[in-house]
C-alpha positions as CSV (number, residue, x, y, z in Angstrom):
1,X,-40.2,-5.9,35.1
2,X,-38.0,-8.0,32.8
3,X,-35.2,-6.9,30.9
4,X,-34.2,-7.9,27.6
5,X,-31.2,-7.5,25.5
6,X,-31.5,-6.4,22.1
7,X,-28.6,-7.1,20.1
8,X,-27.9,-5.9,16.5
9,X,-26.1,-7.8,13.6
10,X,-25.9,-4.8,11.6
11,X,-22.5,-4.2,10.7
12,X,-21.1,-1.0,11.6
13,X,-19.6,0.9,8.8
14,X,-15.7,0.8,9.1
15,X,-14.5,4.8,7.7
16,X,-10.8,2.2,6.0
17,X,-13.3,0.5,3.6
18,X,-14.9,4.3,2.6
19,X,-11.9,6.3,2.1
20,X,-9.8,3.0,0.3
21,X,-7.8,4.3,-2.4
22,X,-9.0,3.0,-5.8
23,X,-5.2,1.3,-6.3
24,X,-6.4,-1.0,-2.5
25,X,-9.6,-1.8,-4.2
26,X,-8.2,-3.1,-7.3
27,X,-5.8,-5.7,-4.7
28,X,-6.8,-8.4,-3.3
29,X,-8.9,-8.9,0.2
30,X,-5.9,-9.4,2.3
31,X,-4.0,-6.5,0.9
32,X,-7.6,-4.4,1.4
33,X,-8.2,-5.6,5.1
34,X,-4.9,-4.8,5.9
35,X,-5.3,-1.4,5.2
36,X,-9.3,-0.8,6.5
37,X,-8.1,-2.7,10.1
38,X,-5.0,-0.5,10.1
39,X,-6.3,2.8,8.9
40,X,-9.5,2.5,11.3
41,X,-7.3,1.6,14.1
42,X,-5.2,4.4,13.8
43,X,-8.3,6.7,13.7
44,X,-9.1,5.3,16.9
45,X,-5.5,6.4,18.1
46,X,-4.6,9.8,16.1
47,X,-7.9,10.7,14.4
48,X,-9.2,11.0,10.8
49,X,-6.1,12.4,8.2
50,X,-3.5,12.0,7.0
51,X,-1.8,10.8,9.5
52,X,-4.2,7.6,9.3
53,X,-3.4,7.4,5.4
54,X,-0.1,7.3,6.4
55,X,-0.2,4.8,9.3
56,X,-2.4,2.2,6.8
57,X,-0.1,2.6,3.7
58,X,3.0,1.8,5.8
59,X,1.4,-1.5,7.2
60,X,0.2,-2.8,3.7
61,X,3.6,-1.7,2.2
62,X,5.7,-4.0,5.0
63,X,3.5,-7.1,3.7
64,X,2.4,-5.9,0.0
65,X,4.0,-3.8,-3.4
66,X,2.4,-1.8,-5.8
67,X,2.1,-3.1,-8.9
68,X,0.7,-1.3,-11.9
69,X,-2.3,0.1,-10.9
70,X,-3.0,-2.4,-7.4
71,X,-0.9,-4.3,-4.6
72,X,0.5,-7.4,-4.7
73,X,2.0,-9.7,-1.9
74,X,6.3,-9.1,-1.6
75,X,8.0,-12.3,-0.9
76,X,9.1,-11.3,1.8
77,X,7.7,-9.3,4.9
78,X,9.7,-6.1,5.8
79,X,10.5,-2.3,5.2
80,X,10.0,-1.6,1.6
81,X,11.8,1.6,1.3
82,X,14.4,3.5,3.5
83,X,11.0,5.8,4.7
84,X,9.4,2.7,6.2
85,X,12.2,1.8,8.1
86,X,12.3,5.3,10.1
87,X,10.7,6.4,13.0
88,X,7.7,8.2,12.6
89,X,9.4,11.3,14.8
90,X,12.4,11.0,12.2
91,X,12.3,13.4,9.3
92,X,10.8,12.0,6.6
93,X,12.5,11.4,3.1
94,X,10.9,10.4,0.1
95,X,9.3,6.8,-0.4
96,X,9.4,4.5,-2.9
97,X,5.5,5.1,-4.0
98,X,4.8,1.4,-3.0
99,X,7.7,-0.2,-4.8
100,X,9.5,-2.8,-2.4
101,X,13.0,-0.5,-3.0
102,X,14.9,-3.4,-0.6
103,X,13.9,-5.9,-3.3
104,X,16.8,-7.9,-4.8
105,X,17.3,-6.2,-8.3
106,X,16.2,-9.5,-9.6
107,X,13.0,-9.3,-7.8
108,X,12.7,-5.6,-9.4
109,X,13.4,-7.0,-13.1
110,X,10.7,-9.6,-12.3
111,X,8.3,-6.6,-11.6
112,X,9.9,-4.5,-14.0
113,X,9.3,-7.2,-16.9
114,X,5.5,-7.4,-15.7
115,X,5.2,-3.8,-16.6
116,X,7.0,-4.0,-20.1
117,X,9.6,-1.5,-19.1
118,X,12.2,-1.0,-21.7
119,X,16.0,-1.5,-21.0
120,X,14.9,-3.3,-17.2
121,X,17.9,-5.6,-17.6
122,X,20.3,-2.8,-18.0
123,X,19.3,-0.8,-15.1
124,X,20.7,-0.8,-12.0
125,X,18.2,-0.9,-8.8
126,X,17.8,2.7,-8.0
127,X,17.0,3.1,-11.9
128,X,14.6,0.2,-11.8
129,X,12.7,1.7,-8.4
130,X,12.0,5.2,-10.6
131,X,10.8,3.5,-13.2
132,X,8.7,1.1,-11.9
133,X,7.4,3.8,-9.6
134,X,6.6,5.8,-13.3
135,X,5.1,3.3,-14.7
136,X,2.8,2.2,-11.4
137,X,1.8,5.8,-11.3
138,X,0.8,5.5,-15.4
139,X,-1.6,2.8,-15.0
140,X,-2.8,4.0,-11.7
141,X,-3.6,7.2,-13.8
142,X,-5.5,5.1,-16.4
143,X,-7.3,3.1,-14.6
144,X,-8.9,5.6,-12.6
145,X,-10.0,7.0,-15.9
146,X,-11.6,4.0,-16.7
């Protein structure tokens, strides 16, 4: 009796690309594989939750910052707030919400000025981290209404 193999090219659903927050799918495809490889892998290691969330956000924040309602790519790679530079086992302290917090304030005007805040050159950094963070939570807001 002969054996054959059967081998499928059917793509097997990857649960990253399903439960991608609507900000991911508005970045690019690098920004959005980051996450889905990231998030699936760490459902492979700690399971589905938020731990997983978690896990993916922090690798697309080391390469990527929220801007407005998506992600875009930081110029530099690297911790973008004093949460992403802890160890998981550390206690936590509130992120930046995606903002690259270890920008140059410079960096933050530039992302400020994309966002039309008012005042951006007067501000010092922490100033210009909560309001960028208001404003990318605004048009987050708005666009999922769309």
């Amino acid at each position: 009796m002969g054996w054959s193999i059967h081998t499928s090219t059917e793509e097997v659903a990857m649960p990253g690309r399903e439960d991608m927050p609507s900000t991911i799918r508005r970045s690019n495809e690098k920004a959005q594989d980051t996450w889905a490889k990231t998030h699936d892998s760490a459902v492979e290691t700690y399971g589905e939750g938020e731990r997983s969330h978690r896990t993916a956000f922090a690798a697309l924040k080391h390469s990527f910052e929220k801007v407005g309602d998506h992600w875009e790519p930081k110029g530099r790679k690297g911790p973008s707030d004093e949460q992403s530079e802890r160890s998981y086992r550390e206690t936590p302290v509130p992120t930046a919400g995606g903002v690259d917090a270890n920008a140059s304030k410079e960096h933050l005007v530039e992302v400020a000025g994309k966002l039309d805040i008012p005042g951006r050159t007067d501000m010092n950094k922490a100033e210009l981290v909560k309001a960028i963070e208001k404003a990318n939570n605004r048009r987050t807001a708005k666009a999922r209404e769309r």
